[in-house]
N, C-alpha and C positions, 0 to 999 in steps of 0.2 A: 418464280423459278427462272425466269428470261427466255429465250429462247434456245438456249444451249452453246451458245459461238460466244466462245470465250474471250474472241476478239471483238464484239458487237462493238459498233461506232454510237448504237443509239442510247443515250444518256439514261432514259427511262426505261430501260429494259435492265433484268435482275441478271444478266451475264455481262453487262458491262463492265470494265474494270474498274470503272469509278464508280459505281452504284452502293448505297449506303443501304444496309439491312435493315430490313424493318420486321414488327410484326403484323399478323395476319389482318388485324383489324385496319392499320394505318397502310395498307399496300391497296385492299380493298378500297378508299376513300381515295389512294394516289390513280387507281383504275381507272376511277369514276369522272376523276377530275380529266384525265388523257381521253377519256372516251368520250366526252362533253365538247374536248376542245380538238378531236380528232386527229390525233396525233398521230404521228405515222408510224406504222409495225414495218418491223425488223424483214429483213429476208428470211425464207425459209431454210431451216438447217436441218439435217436430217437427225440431229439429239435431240430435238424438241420433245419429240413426243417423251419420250427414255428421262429426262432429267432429272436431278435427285432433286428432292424437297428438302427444304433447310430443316420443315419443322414435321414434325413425327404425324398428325392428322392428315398431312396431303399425300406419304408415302404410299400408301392402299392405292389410289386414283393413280399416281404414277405410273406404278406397278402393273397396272390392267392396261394403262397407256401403251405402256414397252411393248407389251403382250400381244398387242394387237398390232402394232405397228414398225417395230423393228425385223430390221433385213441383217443379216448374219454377212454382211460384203465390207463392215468395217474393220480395219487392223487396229495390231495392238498399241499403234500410236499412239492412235487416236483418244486412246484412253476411255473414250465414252462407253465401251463394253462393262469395262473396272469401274468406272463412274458408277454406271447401273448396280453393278454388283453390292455395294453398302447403300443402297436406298433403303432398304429396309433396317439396316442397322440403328439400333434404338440403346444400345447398350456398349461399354465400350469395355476392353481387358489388355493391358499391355503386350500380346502379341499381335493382337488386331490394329494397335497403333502403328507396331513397327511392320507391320506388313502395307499398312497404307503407304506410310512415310518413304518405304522402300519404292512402292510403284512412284509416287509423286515424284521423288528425284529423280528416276530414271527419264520422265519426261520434263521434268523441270515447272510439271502445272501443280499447285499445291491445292487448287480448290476441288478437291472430293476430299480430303483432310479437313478443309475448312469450315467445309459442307457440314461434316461430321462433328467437329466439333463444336458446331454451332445448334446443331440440332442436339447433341446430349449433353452439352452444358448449359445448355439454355432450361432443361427439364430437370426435374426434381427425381420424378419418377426413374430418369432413365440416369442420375447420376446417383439413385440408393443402387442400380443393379450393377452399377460398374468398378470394376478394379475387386473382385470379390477374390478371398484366398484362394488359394488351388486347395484344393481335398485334399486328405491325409489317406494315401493309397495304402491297399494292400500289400505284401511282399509281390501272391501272383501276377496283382496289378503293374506295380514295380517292372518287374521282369517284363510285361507285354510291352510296356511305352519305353521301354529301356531300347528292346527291338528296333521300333517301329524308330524310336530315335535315331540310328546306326543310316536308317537310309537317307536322313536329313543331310542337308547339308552345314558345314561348320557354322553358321552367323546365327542357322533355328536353334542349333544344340544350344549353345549362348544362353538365347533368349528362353530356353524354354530350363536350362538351368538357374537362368537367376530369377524366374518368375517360380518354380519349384520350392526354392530355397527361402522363400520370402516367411520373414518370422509370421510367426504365428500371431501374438497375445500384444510384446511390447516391442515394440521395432526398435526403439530407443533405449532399450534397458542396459545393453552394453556401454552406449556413446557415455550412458551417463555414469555408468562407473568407471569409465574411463578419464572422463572428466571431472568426476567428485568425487566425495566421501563414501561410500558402500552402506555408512550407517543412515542416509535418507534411503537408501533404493530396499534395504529390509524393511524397511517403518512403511514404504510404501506398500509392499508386497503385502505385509500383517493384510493394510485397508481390502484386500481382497484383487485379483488381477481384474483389467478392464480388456473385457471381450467387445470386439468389432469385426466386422465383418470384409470390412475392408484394407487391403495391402497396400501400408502405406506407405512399403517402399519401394515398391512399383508405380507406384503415383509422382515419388520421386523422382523418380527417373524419367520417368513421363515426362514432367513437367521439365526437367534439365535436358533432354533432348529436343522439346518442341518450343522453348521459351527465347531461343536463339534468332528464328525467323519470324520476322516485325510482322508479316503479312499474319501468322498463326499467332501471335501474341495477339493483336488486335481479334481476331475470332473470342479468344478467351475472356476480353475485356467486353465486346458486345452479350455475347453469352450469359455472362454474371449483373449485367443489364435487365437482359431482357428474365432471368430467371430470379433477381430478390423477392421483386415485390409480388408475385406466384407465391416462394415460401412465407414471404411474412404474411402473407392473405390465409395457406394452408396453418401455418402456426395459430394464428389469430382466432379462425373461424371452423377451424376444422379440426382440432385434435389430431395433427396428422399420429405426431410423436408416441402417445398413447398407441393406437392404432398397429401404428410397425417404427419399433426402435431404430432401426435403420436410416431412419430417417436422417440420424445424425450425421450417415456419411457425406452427406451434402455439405456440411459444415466441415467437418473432416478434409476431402478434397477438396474444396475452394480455399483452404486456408492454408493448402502447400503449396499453394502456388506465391512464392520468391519478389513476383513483382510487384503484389498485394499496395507498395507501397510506393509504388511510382505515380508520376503526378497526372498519368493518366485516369489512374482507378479512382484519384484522391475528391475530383469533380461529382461524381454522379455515383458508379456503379458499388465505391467502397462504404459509404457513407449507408449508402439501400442495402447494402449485404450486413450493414453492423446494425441497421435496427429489424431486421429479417433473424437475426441471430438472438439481439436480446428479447425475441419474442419465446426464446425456445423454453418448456416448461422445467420452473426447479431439478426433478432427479436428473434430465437431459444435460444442464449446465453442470451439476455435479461428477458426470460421467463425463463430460468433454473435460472438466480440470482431470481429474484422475487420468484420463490417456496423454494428454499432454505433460501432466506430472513425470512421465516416464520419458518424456525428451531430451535430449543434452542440453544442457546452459546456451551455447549456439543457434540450437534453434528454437528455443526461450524469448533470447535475446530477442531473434526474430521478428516474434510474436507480437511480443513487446511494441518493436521500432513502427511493428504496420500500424498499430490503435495509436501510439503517439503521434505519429506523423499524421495521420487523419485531423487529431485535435489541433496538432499547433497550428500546421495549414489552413484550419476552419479558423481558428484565434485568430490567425494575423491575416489572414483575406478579410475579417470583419469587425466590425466597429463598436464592440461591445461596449454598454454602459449599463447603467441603472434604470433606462428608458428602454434599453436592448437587452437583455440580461441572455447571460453565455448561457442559464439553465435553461433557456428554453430553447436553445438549438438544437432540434432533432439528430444531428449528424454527432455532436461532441458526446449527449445525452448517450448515445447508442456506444461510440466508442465506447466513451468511459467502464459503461454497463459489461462491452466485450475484455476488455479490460481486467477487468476483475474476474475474471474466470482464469487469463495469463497469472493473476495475481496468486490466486490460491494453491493455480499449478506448480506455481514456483513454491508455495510454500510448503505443501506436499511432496516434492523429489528435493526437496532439499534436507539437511539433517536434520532427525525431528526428536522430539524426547515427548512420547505420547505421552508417558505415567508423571510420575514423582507431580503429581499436584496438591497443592494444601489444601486443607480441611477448611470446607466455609465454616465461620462463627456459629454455633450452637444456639445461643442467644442473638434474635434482631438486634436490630438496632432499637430503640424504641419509634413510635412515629409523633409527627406533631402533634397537639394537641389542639391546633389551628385545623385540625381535617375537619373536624364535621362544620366548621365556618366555610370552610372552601367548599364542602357538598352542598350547602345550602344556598351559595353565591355561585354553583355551577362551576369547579373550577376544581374539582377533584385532580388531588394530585396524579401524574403521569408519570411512569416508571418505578410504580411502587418498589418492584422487585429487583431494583439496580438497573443499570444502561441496557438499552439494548441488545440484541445479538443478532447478527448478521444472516439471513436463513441460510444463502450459501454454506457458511460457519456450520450452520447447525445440520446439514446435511452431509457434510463431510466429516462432521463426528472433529474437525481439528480448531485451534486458535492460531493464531497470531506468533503468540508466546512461545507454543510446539515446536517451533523451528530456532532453532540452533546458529544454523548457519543457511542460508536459502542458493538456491540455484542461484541467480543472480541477485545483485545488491536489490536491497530496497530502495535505495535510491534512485534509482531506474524509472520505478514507474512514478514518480516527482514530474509533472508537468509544468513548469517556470511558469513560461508566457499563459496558462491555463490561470493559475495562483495569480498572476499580474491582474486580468483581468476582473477576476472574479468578484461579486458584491459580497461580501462575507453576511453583512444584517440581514440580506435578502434570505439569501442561503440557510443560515441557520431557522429563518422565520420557516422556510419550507425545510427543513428539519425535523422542526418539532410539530408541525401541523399535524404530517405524516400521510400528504394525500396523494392519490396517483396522479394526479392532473399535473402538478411539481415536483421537479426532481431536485434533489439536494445532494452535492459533491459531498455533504459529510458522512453517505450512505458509502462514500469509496474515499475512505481517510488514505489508503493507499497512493493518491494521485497529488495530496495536498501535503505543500511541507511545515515546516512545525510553524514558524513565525504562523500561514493561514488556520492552521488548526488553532494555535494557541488565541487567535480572534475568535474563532467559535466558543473557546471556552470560558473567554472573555464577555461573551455575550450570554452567554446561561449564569455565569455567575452572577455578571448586573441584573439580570433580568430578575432572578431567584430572589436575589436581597430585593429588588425594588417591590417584587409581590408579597417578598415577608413584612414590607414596609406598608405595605394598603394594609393586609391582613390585620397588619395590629392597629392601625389607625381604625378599620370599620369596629374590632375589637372597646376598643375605647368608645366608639359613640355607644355600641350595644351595652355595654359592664359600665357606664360612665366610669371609667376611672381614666388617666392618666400612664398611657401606658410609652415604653420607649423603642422606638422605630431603630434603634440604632443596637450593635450589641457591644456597649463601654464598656473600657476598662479604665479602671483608674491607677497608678502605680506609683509605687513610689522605686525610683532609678536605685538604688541602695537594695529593696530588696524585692526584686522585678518580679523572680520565679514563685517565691513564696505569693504575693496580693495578685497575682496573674492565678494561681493554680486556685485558689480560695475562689475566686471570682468564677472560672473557669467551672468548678465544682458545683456549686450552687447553680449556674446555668444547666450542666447534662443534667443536674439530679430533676428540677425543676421544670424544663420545657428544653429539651436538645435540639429543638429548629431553634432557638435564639440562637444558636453558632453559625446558622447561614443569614443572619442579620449580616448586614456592613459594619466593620468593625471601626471603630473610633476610640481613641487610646488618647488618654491624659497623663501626664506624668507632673505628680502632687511639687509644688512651688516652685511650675513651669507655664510661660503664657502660649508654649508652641499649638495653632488651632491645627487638627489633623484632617488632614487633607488628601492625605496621603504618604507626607515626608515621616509626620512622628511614628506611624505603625509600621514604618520599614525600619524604623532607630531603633523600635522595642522590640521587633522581630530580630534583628543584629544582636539586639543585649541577648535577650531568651537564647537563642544558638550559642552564643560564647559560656553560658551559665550552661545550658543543658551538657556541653559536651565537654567541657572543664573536667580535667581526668582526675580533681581530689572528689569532684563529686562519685566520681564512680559509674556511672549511669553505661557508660560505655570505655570500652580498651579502645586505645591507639598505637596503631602499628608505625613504629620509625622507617621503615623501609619504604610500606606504600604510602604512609603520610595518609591512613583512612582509618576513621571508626569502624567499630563492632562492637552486638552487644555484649556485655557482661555477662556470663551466666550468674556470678556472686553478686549480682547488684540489690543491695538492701532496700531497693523501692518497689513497693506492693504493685500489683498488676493496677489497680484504679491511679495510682499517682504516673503511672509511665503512661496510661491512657491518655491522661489529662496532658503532661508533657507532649505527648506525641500527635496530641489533636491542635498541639498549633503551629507542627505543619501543615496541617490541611488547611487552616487556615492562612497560611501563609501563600499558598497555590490561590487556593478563594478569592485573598484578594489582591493577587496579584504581584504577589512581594517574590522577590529573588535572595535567597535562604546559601548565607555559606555553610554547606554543609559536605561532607564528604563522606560514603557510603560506597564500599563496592555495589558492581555491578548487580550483584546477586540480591543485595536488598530490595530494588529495585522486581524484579524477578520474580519475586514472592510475593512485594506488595499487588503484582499482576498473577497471582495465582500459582507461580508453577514453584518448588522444592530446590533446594540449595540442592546440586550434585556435583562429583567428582570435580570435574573439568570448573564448577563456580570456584574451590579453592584457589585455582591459581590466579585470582587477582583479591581473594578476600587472607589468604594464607598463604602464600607465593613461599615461603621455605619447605613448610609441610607438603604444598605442594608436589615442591622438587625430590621430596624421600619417597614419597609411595610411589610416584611415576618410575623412580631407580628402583622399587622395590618390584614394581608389575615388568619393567624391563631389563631385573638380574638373571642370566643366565646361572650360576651358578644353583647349588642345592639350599633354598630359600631357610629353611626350616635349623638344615646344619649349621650355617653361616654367619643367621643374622639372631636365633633364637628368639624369635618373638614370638606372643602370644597374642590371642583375642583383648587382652587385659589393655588398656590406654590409661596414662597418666596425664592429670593435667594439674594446673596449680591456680588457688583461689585467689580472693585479693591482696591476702597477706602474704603470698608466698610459701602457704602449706599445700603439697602435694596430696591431688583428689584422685581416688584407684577407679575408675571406669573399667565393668563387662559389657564386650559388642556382643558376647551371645551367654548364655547361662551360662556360667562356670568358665568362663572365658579366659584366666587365669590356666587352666591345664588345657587350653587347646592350639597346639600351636599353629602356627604360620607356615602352608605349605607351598610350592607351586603351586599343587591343586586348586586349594583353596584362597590365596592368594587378592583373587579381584574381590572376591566376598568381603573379605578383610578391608578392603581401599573402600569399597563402597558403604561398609556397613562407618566407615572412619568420617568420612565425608560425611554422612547422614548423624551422626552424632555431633559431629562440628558444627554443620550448618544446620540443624531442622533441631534434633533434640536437648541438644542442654541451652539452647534459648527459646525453645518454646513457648515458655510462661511469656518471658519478656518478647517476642516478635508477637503473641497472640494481643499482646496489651498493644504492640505499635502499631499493628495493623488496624485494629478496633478504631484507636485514635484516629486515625488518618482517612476511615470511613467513616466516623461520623462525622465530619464535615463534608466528602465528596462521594458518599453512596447513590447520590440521582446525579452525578456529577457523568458527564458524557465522557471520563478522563480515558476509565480503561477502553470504550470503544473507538477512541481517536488516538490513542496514543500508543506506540512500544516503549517498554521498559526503558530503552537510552532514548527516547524523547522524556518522558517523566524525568529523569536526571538533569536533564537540558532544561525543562520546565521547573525544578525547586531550585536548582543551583545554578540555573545561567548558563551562559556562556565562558570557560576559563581564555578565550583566543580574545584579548584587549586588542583592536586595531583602530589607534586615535585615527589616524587615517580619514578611514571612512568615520567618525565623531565628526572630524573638520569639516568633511563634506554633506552633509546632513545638517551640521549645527544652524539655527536661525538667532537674526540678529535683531535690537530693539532700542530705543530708545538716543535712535542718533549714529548709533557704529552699523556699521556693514564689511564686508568681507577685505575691503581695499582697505579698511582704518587701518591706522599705523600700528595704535595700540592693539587693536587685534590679530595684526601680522606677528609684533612682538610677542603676544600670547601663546600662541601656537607654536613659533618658535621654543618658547619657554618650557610649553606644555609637552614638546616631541622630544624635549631633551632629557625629559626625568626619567630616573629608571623606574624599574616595575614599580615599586613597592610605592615610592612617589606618588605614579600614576592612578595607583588601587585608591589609596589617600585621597586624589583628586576627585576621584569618581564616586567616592563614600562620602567626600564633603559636597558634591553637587546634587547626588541624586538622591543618597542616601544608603546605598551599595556600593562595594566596591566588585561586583561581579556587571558583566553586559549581558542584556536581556536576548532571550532567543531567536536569533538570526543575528547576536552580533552589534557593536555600537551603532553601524549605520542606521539601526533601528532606535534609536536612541533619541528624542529628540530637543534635544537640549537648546538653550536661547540665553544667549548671551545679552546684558541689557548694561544701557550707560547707569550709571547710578555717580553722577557728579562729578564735578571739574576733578584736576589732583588736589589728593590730601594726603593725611595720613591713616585714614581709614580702610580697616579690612573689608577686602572681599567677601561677601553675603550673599547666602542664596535661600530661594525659596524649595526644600527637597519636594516639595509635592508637586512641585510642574516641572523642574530639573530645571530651575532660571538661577544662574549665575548674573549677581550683582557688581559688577565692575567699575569703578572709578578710573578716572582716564589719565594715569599714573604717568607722569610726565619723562620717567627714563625705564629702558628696559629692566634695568640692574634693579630699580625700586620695585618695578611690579614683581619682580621674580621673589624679592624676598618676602615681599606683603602676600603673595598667594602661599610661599611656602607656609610661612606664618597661620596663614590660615587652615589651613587643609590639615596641617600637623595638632593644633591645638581646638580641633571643631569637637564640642563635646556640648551636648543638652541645645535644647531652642529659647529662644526669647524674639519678644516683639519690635518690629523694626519699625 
């Protein structure tokens, strides 16, 4: 406490101006030690005895102190009367701040403010009782303080109006419709409103009137010090939350405080407040997303910027490696975890489409028939029932998917320098453990961007083939037979789809884990060994053959330049299966697939139902007439005569009479009715007349990645980004990434001529260059700088083409003695690369 004289000279006294706060235990020991080494007491002041206690157990002893000892001959100067007056203050409410903060400027001493603040934000207990709403009064009630107001003076009226008027339920429920769409803040309301008990925009204000003066900033910074590791002890060990809900307002008020993310808090107090928080129990984190769900994007953003900046700060203050590993920093571990509570908030006030989700498969999948080997060798498969689910996820009743459009981008919560750092083998090894001891960033795919995901998925899928590769090896010693670790195909280039589908066939009917074998493709009076290069050549042929519009298999729109499927398409559900399951192999293993699919397919293969708004990038004309039909003014019915009745036309060009509702022919088209009409149009477009064919594409594409971690790492436009690449070609960063071998380096002459040669081609050129190197002509995700290609001498000048190895992306170059020559020997090459042979 010190001695009371706020000017004390002596260093170790608690009225000093320079004296650092401590707590009870550590002031006790600082006693012991001055009392040891007999240091010298202060003069006597006459507040000694009166002085407030910073912390709420020494106020009682104070209080008896005053009692017995104070003399009534101080003024109002002096302040020490006022002082005494909030010793007992254990609780705080926005007019008791601003009545403090009143007396303090008058004298210009801030510490009974300080005092105070330090004492109720230092506690738990006394920050659930603080900032509590005002009552919902009677009329009678009304009318008495309405009175009693009148003799107030103007500054109380104020105050006690805007502490009156403090919303009740969602403080932020306007900001946000003022700021977004209207159809997230309904989808929110459905989830049920989030009661608290605390005014949170009186804490607001709070926090904006006292966050100005450094001297009351620092109380807030000590405070949230001394009060984490108290709640992460009550969280831990005590079931406070259980107990009394309220609890949460701790978390609530310490997280409106604005400077959350300055590099003061960033050291000590923000790091202990973020694993005090991730200790709070399931429905607790569920209820903190839902109120925050209901805040504007701005103070989202907010949110956001404090947990990011904790992490980068921890990243680049520290030295992480694979001997360090970032998963085991308590501080980044914690963020992350707070993290994902901003995450789901956002994805809950943002536009949500609860319903329209697809019907799972009726029929499993079948399962291995490698299980009961794996039971017996302890290694029973994991994920029987598909990827995980996130419990957050599953407490809040929403997905991913659900969201439309989110409060803030998703990009946001992307941590660069976190992704730099991070061991990906590590990481996914503590993945798939699944223990508490290690945490795994793939548990918050949110923070991680595609390139680090797409390594995760990279690693499950080697791992899966290399275990179906024991599996059938122990298999053979057991059965002695001769069995194949690999899942071939043999082909002949002439008729790829037909001895691909035959092959293909005979595998699901047979054993369908042989499809997460490694795929290895022969192509019949070819020496190319696959390595990689030939099963991206056969994956390019299969795509050009599957979406070939005499096959029919799928429409193509001239306008967006995208498939869709056929409703008239003459191939039975088991043959589109088969088709469609070698895309999932082509994700498997790793292959970049020109393929072009609206948005919406994407969409569904993630669960959710083509609706209205999917037409406008899968049917952009149809689009444009129903949108003019929901926004004519005039009389709909008079004008435009339409019926429930839709016409559409099959592959030959004969028109098909579609009813949206029974009899749908004599029902016309009213204002009234109207959006029923648009929706029930959409829902036929997109879900029902390709049903048959999306149930066969979907089936396809899960039997190869049904334990696949895809949908729990990925959104729908990552999955796009993942079969089809990257369409943004930036040789650029190729140049800079590329490695050199066998003699040339960056300075060679002929390499400078290369690049030159290679910057000058246009697109179509470039596609060519990059289908004869790698084997695609699309860049893999994150872009060609991820790309990494090696250019190698392959002999003096001659007249020999350019060769490459497509399975490691090595470009074979001969060192072509003028530019002009090398130009036409690569174009020569790149335009005429067709089929493999041995070099």
């Amino acid at each position: 406490e010190g001695c009371g004289n706020e000017a004390c000279t002596n260093e170790a006294c608690g009225s000093s101006p320079g004296f650092q706060r401590m707590d009870n235990n550590a002031a006790a020991i600082k006693a012991l030690e001055l009392y040891k080494n007999n240091a010298k007491l202060c003069d006597p002041h006459p507040s000694k005895k009166g002085a407030s206690s910073a912390f709420p157990e020494n106020s009682a002893k104070g209080a008896h102190n005053f009692s017995a000892c104070s003399n009534g001959k101080m003024n109002h100067k002096d302040l020490q009367p006022t002082r005494e007056d909030f010793r007992d203050l254990n609780y705080l409410t926005e007019e008791k701040v601003y009545e403090i903060l009143s007396l303090c400027s008058e004298t210009e001493d801030y510490s009974p403010l300080i005092r105070v603040i330090g004492r109720v934000f230092s506690s738990a207990e006394s920050l659930v009782q603080s900032f509590h709403k005002a009552k919902q009064h009677t009329k009678e009630e009304l009318k008495s303080l309405q009175a009693k107001d009148e003799d107030k003076d103007e500054d109380e009226k104020e105050t006690a109006s805007g502490s009156s008027t403090a919303m009740e339920v969602e403080p932020e429920a306007s900001a946000s419709s003022a700021d977004g769409p209207s159809h997230g803040e309904n989808n929110v309301q459905k989830l049920g409103p989030v009661e608290v008990s605390v005014d949170i925009e009186a804490v607001r204000r709070v926090y904006d009137r006292l966050l100005s003066n450094e001297k009351i900033e620092a109380a807030f910074l000590n405070a949230l010090v001394y009060l984490s590791p108290n709640v992460e002890c009550d969280l831990t060990y005590h079931n406070v939350y259980a107990a009394d809900p309220n609890y949460l307002n701790v978390f609530i008020i310490v997280m409106e405080n604005s400077n959350l993310h300055s590099p003061e808090y960033l050291e000590i107090a923000l790091p202990q407040f973020c694993k005090a928080m991730s200790k709070l129990p399931l429905p607790a984190l569920a209820k903190l997303a839902r109120l925050w769900s209901q805040y504007s994007a701005d103070q989202i953003r907010r949110l956001v910027e404090t947990f990011q900046q904790l992490i980068t700060y921890t990243v680049i203050s520290n030295e992480f490696s694979s001997d360090n590993l970032v998963n085991e920093d308590d501080g980044v571990v914690a963020a992350t975890k707070c993290l994902k509570i901003v995450y789901y908030a956002n994805v809950l006030g943002g536009d949500l489409d609860m319903g329209h989700n697809e019907e799972e498969d009726d029929e499993p999948i079948p399962e291995s028939s490698e299980l009961t080997l794996q039971e017996l060798l302890g290694e029973e498969r994991r994920n029987k029932k598909g990827p995980r689910v996130d419990p957050l996820e599953t407490e809040l009743g929403i997905r991913t998917s659900d969201c439309r459009k989110p409060l803030i981008p998703f990009e946001e919560f992307v941590n660069e320098p976190l992704n730099d750092v991070l061991e990906m083998d590590k990481d996914y090894t503590f993945f798939k453990v699944e223990t508490e001891s290690k945490f795994s960033f793939m548990t918050c795919p949110f923070i991680l961007n595609a390139v680090t995901k797409n390594l995760g998925l990279y690693y499950d899928n080697r791992i899966r083939m290399y275990s179906e590769r024991r599996i059938t090896a122990l298999y053979s010693l057991v059965q002695g037979q001769q069995l194949n670790p690999y899942l071939r195909l043999k082909v002949r280039r002439d008729h790829i789809i037909d001895d691909a589908l035959v092959r293909l066939e005979m595998i699901a009917m047979e054993n369908p884990a042989d499809l997460k074998k490694q795929l290895y493709v022969e192509f019949e009076g070819e020496q190319g060994v696959d390595e990689g290069g030939v099963s991206k050549e056969f994956f390019q042929l299969v795509v050009e053959e599957i979406f070939n519009r005499d096959i029919g298999m799928f429409t193509y729109d001239e306008s967006t330049k995208l498939f869709w499927f056929n409703p008239s398409s003459f191939e039975n559900e088991g043959q589109f299966t088969l088709i469609v399951s070698v895309l999932g192999l082509a994700i498997y293993n790793n292959c970049i697939l020109d393929v072009h699919f609206p948005m919406v397919v994407y969409r569904k293969l993630m669960g959710k139902k083509g609706t209205f708004r999917d037409l406008a990038d899968s049917h952009p004309v149809l689009y444009q007439s129903l949108k003019d039909l929901l926004e004519y003014e005039g009389n709909v019915e008079e004008d435009m005569m339409i019926t429930f009745q839709i016409s559409q036309t099959d592959l030959f060009g004969n028109p098909l009479m579609y009813d949206l509702k029974e009899g749908g022919d004599k029902i016309p088209v009213t204002n009234e009715n109207r959006k029923d009409f648009v929706a029930l149009y959409a829902e036929y477009m997109l879900n029902k007349s390709v049903e048959k064919q999306f149930k066969a594409f979907r089936r396809g594409f899960h039997m190869v990645t049904n334990e696949s971690p895809l949908k729990y790492l990925f959104r729908p436009e990552e999955i796009e980004l993942l079969i089809c690449g990257s369409r943004n070609l930036d040789f650029q960063a190729l140049e800079e990434s590329t490695e050199y071998d066998g003699g040339y380096n960056k300075d060679s002459c002929i390499i400078k001529d290369f690049w030159e040669t290679v910057h000058s081609f246009g697109q179509e050129q470039k596609r060519l260059f990059l289908q004869f190197t790698t084997g695609t002509d699309r860049a893999p995700v994150g872009g060609l700088g991820k790309l990494k290609m090696i250019i190698a001498k392959n002999g003096p000048d001659s007249d020999r083409l350019p060769t490459s190895h497509t399975c490691f992306n090595v470009l074979l170059l001969p060192e072509y003695s003028t530019k002009e020559k090398l130009r036409e020997r690569l174009l020569k090459a790149i335009t005429y690369a067709k089929g493999f042979g041995m070099l």
